[in-house]
C-alpha positions as CSV (number, residue, x, y, z in Angstrom):
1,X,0.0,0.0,0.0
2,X,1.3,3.3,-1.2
3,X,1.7,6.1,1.7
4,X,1.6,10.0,1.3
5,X,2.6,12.6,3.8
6,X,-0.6,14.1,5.3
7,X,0.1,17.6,5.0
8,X,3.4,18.7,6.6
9,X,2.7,16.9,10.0
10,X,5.0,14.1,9.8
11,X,2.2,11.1,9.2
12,X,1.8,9.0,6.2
13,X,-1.3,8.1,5.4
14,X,-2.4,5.0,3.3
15,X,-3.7,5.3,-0.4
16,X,-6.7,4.2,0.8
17,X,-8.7,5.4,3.4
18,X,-11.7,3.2,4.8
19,X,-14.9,5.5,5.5
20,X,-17.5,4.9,8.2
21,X,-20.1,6.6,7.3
22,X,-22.6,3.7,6.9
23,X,-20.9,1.9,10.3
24,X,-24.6,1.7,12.6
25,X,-27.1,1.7,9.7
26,X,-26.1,0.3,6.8
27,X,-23.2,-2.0,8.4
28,X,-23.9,-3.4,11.7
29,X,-21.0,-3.5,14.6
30,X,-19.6,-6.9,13.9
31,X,-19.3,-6.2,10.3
32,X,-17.6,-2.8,10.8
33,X,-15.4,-4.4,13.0
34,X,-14.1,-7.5,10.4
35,X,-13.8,-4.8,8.1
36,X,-11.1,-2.2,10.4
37,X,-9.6,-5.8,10.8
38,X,-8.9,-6.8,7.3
39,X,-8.5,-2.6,6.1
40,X,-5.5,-2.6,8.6
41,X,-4.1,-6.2,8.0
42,X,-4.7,-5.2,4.2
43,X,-2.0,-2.1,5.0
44,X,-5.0,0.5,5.2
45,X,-3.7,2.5,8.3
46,X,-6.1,5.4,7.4
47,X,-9.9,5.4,9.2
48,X,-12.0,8.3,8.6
49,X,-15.1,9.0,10.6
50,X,-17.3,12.2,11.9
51,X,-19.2,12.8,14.6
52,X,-22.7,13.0,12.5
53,X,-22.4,9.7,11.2
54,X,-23.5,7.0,10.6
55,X,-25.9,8.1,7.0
56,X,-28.6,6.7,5.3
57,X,-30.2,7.8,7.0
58,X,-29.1,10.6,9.4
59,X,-31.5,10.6,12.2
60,X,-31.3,12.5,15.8
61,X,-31.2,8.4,17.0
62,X,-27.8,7.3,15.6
63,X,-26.0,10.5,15.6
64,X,-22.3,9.8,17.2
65,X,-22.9,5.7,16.7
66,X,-20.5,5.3,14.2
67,X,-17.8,7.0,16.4
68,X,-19.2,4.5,19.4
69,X,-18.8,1.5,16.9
70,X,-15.0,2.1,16.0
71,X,-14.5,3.2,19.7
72,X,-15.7,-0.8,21.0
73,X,-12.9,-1.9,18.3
74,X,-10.6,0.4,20.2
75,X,-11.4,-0.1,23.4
76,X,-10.9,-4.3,22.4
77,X,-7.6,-3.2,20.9
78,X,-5.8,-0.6,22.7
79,X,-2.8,-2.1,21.5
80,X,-3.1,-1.7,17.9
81,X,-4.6,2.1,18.7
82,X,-0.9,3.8,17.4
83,X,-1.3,1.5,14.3
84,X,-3.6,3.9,12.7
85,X,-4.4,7.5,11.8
86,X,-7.6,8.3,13.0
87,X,-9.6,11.1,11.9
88,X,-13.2,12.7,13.0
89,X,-15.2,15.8,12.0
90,X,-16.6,18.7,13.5
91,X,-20.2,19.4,12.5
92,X,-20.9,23.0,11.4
93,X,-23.9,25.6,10.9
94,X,-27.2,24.3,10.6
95,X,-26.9,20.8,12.0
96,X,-29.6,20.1,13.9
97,X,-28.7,17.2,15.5
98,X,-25.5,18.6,17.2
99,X,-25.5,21.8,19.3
100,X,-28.7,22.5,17.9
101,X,-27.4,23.9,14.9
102,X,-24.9,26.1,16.4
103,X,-21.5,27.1,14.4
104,X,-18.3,25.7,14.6
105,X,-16.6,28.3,17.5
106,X,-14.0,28.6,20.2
107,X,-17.2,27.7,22.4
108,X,-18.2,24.5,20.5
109,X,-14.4,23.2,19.9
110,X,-13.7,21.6,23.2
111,X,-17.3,19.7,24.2
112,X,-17.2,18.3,20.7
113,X,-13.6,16.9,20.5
114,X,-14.4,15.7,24.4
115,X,-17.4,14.2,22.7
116,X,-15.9,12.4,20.0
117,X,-12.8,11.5,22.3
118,X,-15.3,9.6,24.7
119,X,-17.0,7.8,22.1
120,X,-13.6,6.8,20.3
121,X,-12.4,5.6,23.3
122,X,-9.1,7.5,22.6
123,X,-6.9,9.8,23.7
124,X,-6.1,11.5,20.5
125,X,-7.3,12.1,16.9
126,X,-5.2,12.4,14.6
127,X,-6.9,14.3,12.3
128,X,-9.4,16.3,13.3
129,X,-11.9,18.4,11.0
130,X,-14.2,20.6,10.2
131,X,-16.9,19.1,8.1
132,X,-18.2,22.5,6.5
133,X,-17.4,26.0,6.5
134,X,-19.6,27.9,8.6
135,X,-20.4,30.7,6.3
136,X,-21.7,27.7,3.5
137,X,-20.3,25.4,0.4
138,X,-20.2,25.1,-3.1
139,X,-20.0,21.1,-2.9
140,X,-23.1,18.6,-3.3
141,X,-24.6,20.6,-5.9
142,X,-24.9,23.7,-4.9
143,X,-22.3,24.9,-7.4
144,X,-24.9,25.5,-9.6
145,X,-26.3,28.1,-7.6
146,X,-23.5,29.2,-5.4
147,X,-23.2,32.8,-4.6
148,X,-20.9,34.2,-1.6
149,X,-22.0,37.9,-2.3
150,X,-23.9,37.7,1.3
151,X,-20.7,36.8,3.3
152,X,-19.5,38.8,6.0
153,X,-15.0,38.7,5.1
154,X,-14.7,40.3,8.6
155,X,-17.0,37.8,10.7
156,X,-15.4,35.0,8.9
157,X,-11.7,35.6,9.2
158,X,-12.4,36.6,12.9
159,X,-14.4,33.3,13.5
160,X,-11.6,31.5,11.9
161,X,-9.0,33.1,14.2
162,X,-10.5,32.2,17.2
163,X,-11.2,29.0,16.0
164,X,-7.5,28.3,15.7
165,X,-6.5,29.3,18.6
166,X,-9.0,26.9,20.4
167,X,-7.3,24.3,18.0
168,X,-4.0,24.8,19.9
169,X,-5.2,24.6,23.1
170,X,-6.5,21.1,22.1
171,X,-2.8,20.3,20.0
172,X,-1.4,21.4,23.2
173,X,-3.5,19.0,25.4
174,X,-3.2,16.4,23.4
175,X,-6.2,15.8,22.3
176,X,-6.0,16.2,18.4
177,X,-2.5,16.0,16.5
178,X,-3.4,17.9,13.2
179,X,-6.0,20.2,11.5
180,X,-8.2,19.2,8.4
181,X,-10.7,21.1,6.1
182,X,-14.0,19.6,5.0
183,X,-15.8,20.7,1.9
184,X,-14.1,24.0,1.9
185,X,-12.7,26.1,-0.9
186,X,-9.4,27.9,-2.5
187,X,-10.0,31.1,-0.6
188,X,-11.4,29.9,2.6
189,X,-8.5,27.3,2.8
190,X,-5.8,29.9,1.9
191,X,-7.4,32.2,5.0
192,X,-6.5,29.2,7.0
193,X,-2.8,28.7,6.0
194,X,-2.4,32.6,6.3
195,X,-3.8,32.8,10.1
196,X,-1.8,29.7,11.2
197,X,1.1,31.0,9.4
198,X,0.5,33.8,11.1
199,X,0.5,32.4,14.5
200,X,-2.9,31.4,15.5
201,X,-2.9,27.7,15.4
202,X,-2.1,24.5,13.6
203,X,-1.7,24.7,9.8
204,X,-4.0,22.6,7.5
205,X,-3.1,19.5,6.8
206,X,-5.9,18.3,4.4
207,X,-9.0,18.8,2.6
208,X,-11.6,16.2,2.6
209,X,-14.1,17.2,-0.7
210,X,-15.8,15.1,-3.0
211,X,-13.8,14.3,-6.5
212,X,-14.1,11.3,-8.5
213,X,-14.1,10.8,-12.5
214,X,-17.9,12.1,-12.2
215,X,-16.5,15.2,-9.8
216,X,-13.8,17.1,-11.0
217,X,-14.2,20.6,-9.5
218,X,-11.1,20.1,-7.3
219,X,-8.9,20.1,-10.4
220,X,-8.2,24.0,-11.3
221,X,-7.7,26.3,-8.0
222,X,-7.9,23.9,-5.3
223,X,-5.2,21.6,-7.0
224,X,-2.7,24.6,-7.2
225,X,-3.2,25.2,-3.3
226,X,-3.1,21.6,-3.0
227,X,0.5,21.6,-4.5
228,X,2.1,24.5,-3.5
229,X,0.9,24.4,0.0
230,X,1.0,20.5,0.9
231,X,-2.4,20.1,1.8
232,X,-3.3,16.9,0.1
233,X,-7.1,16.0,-1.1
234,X,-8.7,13.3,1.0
235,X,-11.2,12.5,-1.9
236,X,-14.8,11.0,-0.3
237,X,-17.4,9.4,-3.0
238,X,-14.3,8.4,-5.1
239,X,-16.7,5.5,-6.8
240,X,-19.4,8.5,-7.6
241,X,-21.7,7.3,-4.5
242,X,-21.5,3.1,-6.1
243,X,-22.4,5.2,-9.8
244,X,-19.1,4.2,-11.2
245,X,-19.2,0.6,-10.5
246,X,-22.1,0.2,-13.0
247,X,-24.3,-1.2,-10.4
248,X,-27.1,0.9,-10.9
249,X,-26.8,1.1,-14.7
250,X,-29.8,0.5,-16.6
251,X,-32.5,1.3,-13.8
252,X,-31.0,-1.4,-11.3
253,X,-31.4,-0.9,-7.5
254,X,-29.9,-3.4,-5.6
255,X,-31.2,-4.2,-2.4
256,X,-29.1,-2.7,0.8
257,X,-27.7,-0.1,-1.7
258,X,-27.3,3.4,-1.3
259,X,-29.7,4.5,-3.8
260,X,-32.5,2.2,-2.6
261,X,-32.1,4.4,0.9
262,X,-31.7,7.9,-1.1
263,X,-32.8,7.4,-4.5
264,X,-31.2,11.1,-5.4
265,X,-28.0,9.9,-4.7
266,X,-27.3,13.6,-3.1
267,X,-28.2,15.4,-6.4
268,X,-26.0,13.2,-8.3
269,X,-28.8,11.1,-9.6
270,X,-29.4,12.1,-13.3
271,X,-30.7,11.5,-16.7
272,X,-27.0,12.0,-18.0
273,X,-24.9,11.0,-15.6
274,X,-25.9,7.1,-16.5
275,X,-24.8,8.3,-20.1
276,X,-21.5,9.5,-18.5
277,X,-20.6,6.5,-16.5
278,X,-21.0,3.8,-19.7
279,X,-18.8,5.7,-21.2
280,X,-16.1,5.4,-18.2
281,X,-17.2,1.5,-18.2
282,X,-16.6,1.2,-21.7
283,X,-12.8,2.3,-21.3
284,X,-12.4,-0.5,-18.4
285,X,-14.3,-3.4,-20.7
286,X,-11.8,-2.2,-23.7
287,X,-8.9,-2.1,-21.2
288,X,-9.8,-5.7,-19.4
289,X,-9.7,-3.6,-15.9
290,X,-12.3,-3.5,-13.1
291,X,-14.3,0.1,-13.1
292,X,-13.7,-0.2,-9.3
293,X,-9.9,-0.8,-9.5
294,X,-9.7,1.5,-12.5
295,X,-11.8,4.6,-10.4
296,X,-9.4,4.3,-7.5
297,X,-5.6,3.8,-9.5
298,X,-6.8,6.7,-11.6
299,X,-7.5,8.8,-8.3
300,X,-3.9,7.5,-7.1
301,X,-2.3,9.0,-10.7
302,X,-3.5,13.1,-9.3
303,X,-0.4,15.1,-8.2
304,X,-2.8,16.4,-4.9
305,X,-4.1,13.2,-3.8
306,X,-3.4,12.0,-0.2
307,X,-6.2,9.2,0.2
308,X,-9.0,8.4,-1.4
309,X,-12.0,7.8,0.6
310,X,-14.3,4.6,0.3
311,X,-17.1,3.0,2.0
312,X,-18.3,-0.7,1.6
313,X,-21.2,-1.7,3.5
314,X,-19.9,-5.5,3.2
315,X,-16.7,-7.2,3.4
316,X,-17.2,-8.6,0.0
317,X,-16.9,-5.1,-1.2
318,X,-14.0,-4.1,0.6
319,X,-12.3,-6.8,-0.4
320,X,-12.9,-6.0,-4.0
321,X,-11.6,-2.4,-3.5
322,X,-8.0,-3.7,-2.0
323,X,-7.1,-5.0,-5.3
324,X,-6.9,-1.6,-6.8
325,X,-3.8,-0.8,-4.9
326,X,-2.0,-3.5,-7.3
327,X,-3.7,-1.4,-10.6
328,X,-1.3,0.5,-12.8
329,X,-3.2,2.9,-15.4
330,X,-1.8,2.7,-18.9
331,X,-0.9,5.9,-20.9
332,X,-3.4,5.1,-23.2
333,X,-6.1,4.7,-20.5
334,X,-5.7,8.4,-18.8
335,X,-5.7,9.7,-22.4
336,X,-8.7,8.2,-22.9
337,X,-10.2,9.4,-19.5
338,X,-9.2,12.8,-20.1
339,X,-11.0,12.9,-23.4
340,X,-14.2,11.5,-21.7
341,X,-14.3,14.6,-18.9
342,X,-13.5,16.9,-21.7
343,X,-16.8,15.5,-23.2
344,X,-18.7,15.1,-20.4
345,X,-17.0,17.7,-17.3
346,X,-20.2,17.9,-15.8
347,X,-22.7,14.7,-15.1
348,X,-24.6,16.6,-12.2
């Protein structure tokens, strides 16, 4: 298993990073833990994970029980605990179930990394993150509509201040090791190198946004950051939410899947994007590769990548992902990729 520096903290992180987010509704506690057991046996030593989860569906009920689920698997293996980079999110603005709603702050910082400490069973996160900015995105589809004339440059660089210096109180503690982005931007991420840089707190280490061969966004300004600054892109929905393993091609639903729980797929449900994705399935049939394995070397090929993010709901299917790591992209294969997302750059 390849490793890449995460950021300029010292750690590696795998090329793969096993995601949680179905660990508590889709994929019950024994399953979730045969599946941390075979990601780090495998060489996965990356485990990503947020204090809203588990999904599909969120609900007030099982907020926090995915943290609780890999925490049991800690607390039976306190040994193997400095194996692993471990990393947790932050909920932001508007989140009901946490803080009712309330903004990520100096005030919320502490009670939510003692939250997600307690139900780790940890002492430290590794990588610890803010899941959205607080003054809004442009991911999951609201690109096509995004407009930051209504934000407040003052509010937000002062909120971001403070919220680094609560950061390094908890880097001082001991609680968290290193700083991550969630669904953020090229400006809002270069306001956070500038205040650490300036003194405030702990520089960012990574960005966790969506990017696949369906979600490219992250390839102009963001990828420059990304380079220049070592902050590496921890890629979730690198399989397109399942849509680029041609499961759901020709009107299938399979039963358990994602799409039979949220038929929208997040907005990335589409009459085109099944177009789209027979056209990346074609280049793996003409190729003799798996569109899995293919998806996930190709993400490994990008000069920002850090990790790319996936979930399986079974072992079966984490299993399959693991033999992408021995999947070497041809010349001819990227060419033929690129010509596709010149085509088609925008599926949803």
């Amino acid at each position: 298993m390849k490793m890449n520096p995460l950021g300029r903290t010292g750690m590696q992180v795998s090329e793969l990073c096993l995601g949680t987010m179905t660990f508590g509704t889709q994929t019950g506690e024994a399953e979730a833990h045969a599946q941390m057991d075979l990601a780090l046996a495998s060489g996965i030593n990356f485990v990503d994970a947020a204090e809203m989860y588990p999904v599909n569906p969120i609900s007030a009920e099982t907020v926090g029980r995915t943290e609780e689920i890999i925490g049991n698997w800690n607390g039976a293996h306190a040994s193997q605990r400095g194996d692993y980079i471990l990393a947790t999110k932050h909920s932001g603005a508007g989140f009901a179930h946490a803080r009712d709603g309330a903004p990520i702050s100096a005030a919320t910082i502490p009670g939510a990394i003692e939250g997600s400490l307690k139900r780790l069973q940890t002492d430290y996160i590794d990588l610890y993150q803010f899941h959205w900015p607080n003054r809004g995105s442009y991911m999951f589809r609201q690109n096509w509509t995004f407009d930051p004339s209504g934000q407040n440059r003052e509010k937000t660089l002062a909120n971001m201040q403070e919220c680094l210096e609560a950061l390094q109180v908890q880097v001082d503690k001991g609680n968290i090791r290193a700083f991550g982005l969630s669904n953020e931007s090229a400006w809002g991420t270069a306001q956070w190198l500038r205040l650490a840089e300036a003194g405030y707190g702990p520089r960012v280490a990574s960005i966790q946004n969506e990017y696949s061969l369906l979600c490219r966004m992250y390839d102009t300004d963001l990828a420059e950051l990304s380079v220049n600054e070592d902050v590496g892109l921890l890629a979730f929905s690198p399989l397109g939410t399942g849509l680029l393993t041609g499961k759901y091609q020709g009107g299938a639903m399979p039963d358990g899947s994602r799409k039979s729980i949220s038929p929208e797929l997040g907005g990335r449900h589409s009459k085109r994007v099944y177009d789209v994705v027979a056209v990346y399935l074609q280049i793996a049939v003409k190729h003799e590769l798996d569109p899995v394995h293919m998806a996930l070397a190709w993400c490994r090929t990008r000069p920002f990548m850090a990790s790319a993010i996936f979930g399986a709901t079974r072992m079966e299917q984490l299993e399959h992902v693991l033999g992408s790591v021995d999947v070497e992209l041809s010349q001819d294969v990227l060419d033929e990729v690129n010509a596709a997302h010149r085509a088609y750059p925008m599926p949803y």
